[in-house]
N, C-alpha and C positions, 0 to 999 in steps of 0.2 A: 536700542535693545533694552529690553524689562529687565531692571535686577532687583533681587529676592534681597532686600534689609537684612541682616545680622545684629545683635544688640552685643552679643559676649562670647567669647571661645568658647563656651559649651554650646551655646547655640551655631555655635561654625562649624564643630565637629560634629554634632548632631546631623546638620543639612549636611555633609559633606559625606558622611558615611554612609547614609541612605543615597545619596548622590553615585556614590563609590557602588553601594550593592546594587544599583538600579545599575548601572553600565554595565560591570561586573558579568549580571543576568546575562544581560542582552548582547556584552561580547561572549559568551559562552566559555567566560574564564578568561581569565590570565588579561588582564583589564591594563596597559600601558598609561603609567602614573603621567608621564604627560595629555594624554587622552584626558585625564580627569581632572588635571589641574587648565587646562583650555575649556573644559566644560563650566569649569564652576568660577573662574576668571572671565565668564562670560556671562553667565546667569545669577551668580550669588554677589553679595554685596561686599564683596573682600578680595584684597589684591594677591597678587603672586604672591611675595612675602609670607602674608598669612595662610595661603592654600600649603603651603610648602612645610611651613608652621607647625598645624594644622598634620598637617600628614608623618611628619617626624615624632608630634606627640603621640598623633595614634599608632604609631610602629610600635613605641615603647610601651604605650597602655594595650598592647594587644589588639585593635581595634584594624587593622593591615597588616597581612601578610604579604609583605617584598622580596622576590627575588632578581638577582640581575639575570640576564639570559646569555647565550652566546655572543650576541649583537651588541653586548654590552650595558642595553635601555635596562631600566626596570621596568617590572611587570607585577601588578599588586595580583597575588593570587590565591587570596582571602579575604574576607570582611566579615567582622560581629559589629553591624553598626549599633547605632546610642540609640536607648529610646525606642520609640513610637516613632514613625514615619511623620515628619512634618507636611502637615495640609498644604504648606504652600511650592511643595514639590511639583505639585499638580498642574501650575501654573509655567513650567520651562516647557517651552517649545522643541518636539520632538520628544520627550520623553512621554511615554503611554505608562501614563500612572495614576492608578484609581485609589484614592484613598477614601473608604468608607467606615463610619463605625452604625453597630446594629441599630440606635434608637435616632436615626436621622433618616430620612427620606432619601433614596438615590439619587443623584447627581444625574439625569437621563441627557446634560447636553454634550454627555462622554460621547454621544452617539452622535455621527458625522451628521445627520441631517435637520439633528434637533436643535432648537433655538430656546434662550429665555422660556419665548410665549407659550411655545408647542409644548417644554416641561413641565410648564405649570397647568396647561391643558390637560396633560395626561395624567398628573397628578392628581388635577380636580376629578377626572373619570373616573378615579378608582386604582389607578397602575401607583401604587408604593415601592415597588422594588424591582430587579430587574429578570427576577422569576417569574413574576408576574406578567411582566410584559414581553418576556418570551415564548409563556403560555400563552399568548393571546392569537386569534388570527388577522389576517389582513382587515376583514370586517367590521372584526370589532375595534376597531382604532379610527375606523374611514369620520366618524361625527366628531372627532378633534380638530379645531380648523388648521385649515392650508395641508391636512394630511391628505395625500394621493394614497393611491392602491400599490406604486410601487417605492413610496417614501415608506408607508405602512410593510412593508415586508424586508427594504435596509433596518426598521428599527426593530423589527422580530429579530434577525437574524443579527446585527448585533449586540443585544440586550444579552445572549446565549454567551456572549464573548466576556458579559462581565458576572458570571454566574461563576463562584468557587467551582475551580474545576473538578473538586472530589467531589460534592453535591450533582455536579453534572452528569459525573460517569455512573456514578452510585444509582441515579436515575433512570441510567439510559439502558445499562446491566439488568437493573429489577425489570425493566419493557422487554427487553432479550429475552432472559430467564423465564417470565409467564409466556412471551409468544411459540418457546417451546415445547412446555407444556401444554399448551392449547392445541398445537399443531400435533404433537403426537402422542393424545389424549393420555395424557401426564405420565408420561413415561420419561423417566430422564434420560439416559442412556441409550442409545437406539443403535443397536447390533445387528449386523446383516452379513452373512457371509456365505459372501457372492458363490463359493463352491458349492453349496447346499441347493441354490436357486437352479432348476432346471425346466426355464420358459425361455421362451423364442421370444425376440425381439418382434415388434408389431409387423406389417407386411406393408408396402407404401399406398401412400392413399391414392397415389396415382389409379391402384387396381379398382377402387371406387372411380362409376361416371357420373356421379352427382356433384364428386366437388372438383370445383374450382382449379381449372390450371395453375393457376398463382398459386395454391395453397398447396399446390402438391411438392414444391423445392425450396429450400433457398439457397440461393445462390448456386443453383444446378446441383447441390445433393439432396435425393429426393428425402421426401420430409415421413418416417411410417405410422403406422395407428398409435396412438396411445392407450395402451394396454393394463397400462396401471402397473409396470414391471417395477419389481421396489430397486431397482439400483439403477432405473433410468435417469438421467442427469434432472435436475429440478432445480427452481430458483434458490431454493433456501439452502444452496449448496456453497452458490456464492460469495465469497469473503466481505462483499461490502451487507450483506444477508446479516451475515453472522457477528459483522462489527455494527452494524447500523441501524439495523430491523428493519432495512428499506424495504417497502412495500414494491409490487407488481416486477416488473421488468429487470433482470440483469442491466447491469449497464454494459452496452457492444464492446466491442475490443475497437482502440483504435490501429489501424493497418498502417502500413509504409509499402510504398509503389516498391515495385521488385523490378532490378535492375534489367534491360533490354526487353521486357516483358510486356508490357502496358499491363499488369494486372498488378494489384497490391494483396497481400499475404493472407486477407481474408478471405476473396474472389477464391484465390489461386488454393489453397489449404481446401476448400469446398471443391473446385472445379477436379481435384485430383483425389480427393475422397470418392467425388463420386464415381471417376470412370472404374476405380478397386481394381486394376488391372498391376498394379505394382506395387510395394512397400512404399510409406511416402515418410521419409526423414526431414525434422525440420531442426532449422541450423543455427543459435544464433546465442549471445549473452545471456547471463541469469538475469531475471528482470525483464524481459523484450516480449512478455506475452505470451510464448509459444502454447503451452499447456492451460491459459486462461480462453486464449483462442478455439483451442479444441475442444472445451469444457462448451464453451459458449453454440459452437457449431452441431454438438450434439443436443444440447439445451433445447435451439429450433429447429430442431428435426425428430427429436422422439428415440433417440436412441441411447446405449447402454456403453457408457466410457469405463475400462478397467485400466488404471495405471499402478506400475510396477515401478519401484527404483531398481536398475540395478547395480549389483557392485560385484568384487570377488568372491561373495562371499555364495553370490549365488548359485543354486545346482539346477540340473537340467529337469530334475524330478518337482521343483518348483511353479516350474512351464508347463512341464509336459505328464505329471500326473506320476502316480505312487500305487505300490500294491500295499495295502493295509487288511488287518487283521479284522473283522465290524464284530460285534458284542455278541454275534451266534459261533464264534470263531472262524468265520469263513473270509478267508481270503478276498478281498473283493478292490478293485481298482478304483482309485478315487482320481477326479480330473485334476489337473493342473490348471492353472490361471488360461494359458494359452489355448489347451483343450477345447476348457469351456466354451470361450470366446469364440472359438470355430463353429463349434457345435450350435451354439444358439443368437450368434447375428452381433456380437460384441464388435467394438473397436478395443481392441488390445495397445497402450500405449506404454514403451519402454524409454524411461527417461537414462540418462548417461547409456544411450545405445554405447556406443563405442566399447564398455566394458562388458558386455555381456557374454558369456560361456560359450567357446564353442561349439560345445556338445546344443546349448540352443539356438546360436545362430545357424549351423545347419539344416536343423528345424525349420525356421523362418526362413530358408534360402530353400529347402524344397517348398513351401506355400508357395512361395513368391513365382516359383520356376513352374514347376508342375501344379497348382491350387488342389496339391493331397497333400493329409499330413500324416505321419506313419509314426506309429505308437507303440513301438517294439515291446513296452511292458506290457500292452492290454492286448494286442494284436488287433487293436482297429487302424483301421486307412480312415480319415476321416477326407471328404470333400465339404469345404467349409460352407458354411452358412452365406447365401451372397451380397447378408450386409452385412459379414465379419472385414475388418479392416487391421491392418497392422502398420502401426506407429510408429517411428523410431524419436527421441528428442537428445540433441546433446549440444555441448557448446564447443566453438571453434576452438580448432587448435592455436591459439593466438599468444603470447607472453602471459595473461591473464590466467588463461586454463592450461597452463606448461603440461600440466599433467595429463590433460587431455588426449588421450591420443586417435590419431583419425583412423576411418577405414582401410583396410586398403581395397585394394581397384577394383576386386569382386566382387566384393560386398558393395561399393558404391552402386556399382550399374544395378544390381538389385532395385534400388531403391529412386525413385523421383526424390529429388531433392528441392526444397525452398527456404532461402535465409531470409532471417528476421534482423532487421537493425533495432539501435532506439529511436522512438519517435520523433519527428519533426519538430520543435521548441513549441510552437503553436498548438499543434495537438499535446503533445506531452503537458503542458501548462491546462490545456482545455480538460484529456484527462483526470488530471491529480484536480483540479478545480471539482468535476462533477461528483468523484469519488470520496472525496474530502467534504464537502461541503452540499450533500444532498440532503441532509437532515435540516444542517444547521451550519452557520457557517464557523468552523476552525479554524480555518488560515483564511488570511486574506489575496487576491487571486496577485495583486502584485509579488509578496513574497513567494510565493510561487512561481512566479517568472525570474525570480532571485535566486531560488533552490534549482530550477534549472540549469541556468546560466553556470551557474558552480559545477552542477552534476556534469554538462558539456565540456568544462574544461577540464574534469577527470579522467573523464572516457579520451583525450585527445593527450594526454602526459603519461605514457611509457610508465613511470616511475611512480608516480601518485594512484594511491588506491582507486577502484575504478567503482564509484558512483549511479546506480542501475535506477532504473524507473519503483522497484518494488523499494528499495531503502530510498526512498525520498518520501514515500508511503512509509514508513516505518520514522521520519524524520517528520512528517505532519503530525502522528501522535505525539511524539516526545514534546511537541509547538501545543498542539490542544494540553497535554499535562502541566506546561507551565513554563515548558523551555524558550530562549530564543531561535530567532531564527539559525542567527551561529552558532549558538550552542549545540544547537540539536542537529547539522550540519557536521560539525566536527566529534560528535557525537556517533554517528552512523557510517564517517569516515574511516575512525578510527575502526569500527566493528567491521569493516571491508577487508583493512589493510591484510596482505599477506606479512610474512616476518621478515622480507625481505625490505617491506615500505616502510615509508616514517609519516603517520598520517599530519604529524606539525606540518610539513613542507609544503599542505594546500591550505595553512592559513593564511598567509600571503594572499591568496586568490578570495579569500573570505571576507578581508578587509577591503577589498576594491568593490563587494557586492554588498 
């Protein structure tokens, strides 16, 4: 085993406190003083005795912050290390530490597949930094020897990894920001309310006999014209859209087989849209896709998603439309979110169905029963549009959502029902892998099968905050800004917990991954 020379305590305390804050990082706090003295008892060039030393002086000079815990250990749970970062930190095994200063050439054999010869190849080419050779493509790297086409795109996509993460996002913001303004000819702001809009969703292309059977469904709901309707679902609606500035295609939703069923939740969400013979409720944790699902199914089909939260606060006049005063003084009915929907071919989706009014769900239980809707302010009967659709979304009544509460018995039969679980570890990793890592790569796909693993064992403990597919996506950012992987982990944990959790109690599970 390599150990790192020391000449004098300052140079001990130096390497050890940088030692200290590199763990520190990377346990995401509260860093067990024996953890650091087996690290540096391992790699540095000085015994127990002086790591010990060494640690007692830096309590006193400020330089470690110790507390003891429950458990008794201590736990260093601060560091102002000494200095400048010692160069030869670089050099322990397992630590990922990049030490550069500006008037030196990048280090490129940071990167897993880079050797000596190939750095000094890429340096001869022209690549001096690691901006530069994240700017570059596969092509232009292929005349460096022994590079392939797919060594050339590992060292695209890690080169991004060693780029200041603020110069990255500051980067990636300014592409956002113009792809906006380009997209909706420099308008910043772009306000659309949907009340005002009174157009009919497309009619299916099936009514056309020139096209294509295939092109007329997917996945058995038929697919309608594109109309150019401004509140039909569109790519750039998409959150990886909007975080990413991913070009062409949503990314699909991935499904989970539905129990006794043989169909999985994307089939099944389609095959029951389409028959529109009943309300369709779907079931399942925050985070599980439900309303990414339904975005995405409207996305290849051409039609018009309106979603509502509801709460208590909500009134029926909300739904179901208002008698208002317009600027001539005349009295004149204005539609409700629901109305419209009827009236011009919308899918109407109600997220927290369960709390909804009433006074509205009687509304949507005549759809559902009779397909009229009766609008006692306006005195229309409306018979809906027959690609209007009604949505219900909530989460189970489970320990998680206490508050949650279910239907009861006639309002369920109303409604088709389909529960969503979370993903399979395989998809869920494959997932957060495409979603995270389409641009460029931010995490690497192992720690993501790390951040799952942890996420599985939240969802499976009663007591520990429960860990969803979207905060493990909100736990990759925190990783691309700088955090570790536990850090950022217990980080997104603790933003889970109810006040009843104690999100420490899944650090235990944190140190085993």
């Amino acid at each position: 085993m390599s150990e790192i020379e020391t000449d004098a305590s300052s140079d001990g305390q130096r390497l050890l406190s940088h030692l200290a804050e590199h763990l520190f990082h990377e346990m995401g706090g509260a860093l067990p003083v024996e953890t650091l003295h087996l690290r540096a008892t391992d790699h540095l060039d000085i015994d127990v005795e002086e790591v010990q030393q060494l640690t007692e002086d830096g309590v006193a000079d400020g330089i470690y912050q110790i507390e003891r815990g429950d458990d008794n250990a201590q736990r260093i749970t601060g560091v102002e290390p000494v200095g400048s970062p010692p160069d030869v930190l670089e050099a322990i095994p397992g630590l990922d530490i990049d030490i550069e200063t500006d008037d030196e050439p990048a280090d490129f054999t940071q990167i897993d597949v880079v050797e000596e010869s190939m750095a000094t190849s890429l340096h001869d080419a022209g690549f001096d930094s690691y901006g530069a050779l994240h700017a570059a493509t596969p092509d232009d790297l292929l005349d460096v020897p022994t590079m392939t086409q797919s060594k050339a795109q590992i060292v695209i996509d890690q080169a991004g990894q060693h780029i200041p993460t603020e110069k990255m996002l500051a980067s990636e913001a300014l592409e956002c920001y113009q792809n906006h303004l380009d997209e909706y000819d420099g308008q910043h702001a772009v306000v659309q309310d949907i009340l005002e809009v009174s157009q009919d969703v497309g009619d299916p292309l099936a009514l056309d006999p020139t096209v294509s059977s295939d092109e007329t469904h997917y996945k058995g709901l038929l697919v309608l014209e594109d109309t150019g309707h401004p509140n039909q679902v569109r790519a750039n609606e998409f959150p990886q859209h909007e975080q990413h500035c991913n070009d062409g295609e949503p990314i699909p939703p991935k499904a989970t087989d539905i129990d006794h069923i043989g169909l999985d939740t994307l089939e099944a969400t389609a095959q029951k849209l389409a028959r529109g013979n009943m309300g369709l409720r779907l079931v399942g944790p925050h985070g599980s896709g439900k309303n990414y699902l339904l975005r995405y199914l409207h996305y290849k089909t051409n039609r018009v998603l309106v979603s509502v939260d509801a709460d208590s606060s909500m009134l029926a006049q909300d739904m179901l439309g208002v008698s208002t005063v317009n600027e001539n003084r005349v009295v004149v009915f204005r539609d409700g979110v629901l109305t419209k929907a009827m009236k011009h071919g919308y899918t109407i989706v109600i997220n927290e169905g369960n709390v909804v009014p009433q006074g509205v769900m009687m509304a949507l239980q005549k759809i559902l029963n009779q397909n009229v809707l009766t609008v006692k302010e306006s005195g229309e009967e409306i018979v809906p549009h027959p690609a209007a659709r009604v949505v219900i979304t909530m989460n189970p009544p489970t320990r998680e959502y206490r508050d949650s509460e279910p239907f009861n018995a006639a309002t369920r039969d109303r409604f088709q029902t389909i529960y969503f679980d979370y993903l399979d570890d395989d998809d869920e990793i494959a997932l957060l892998d495409q979603m995270a890592n389409a641009n460029r790569l931010r995490v690497k796909r192992d720690d993501i099968g790390r951040m799952v693993e942890f996420a599985d064992a939240t969802r499976e403990n009663d007591t520990w905050p429960t860990v969803s597919t979207r905060k493990l996506e909100h736990a990759i950012d925190w990783i691309d800004e700088g955090a570790s992987v536990r850090g950022a982990l217990k980080h997104v944990t603790k933003a889970s917990a109810e006040p009843h959790q104690n999100p420490a109690d899944t650090h235990g599970k944190l140190e085993d991954i």
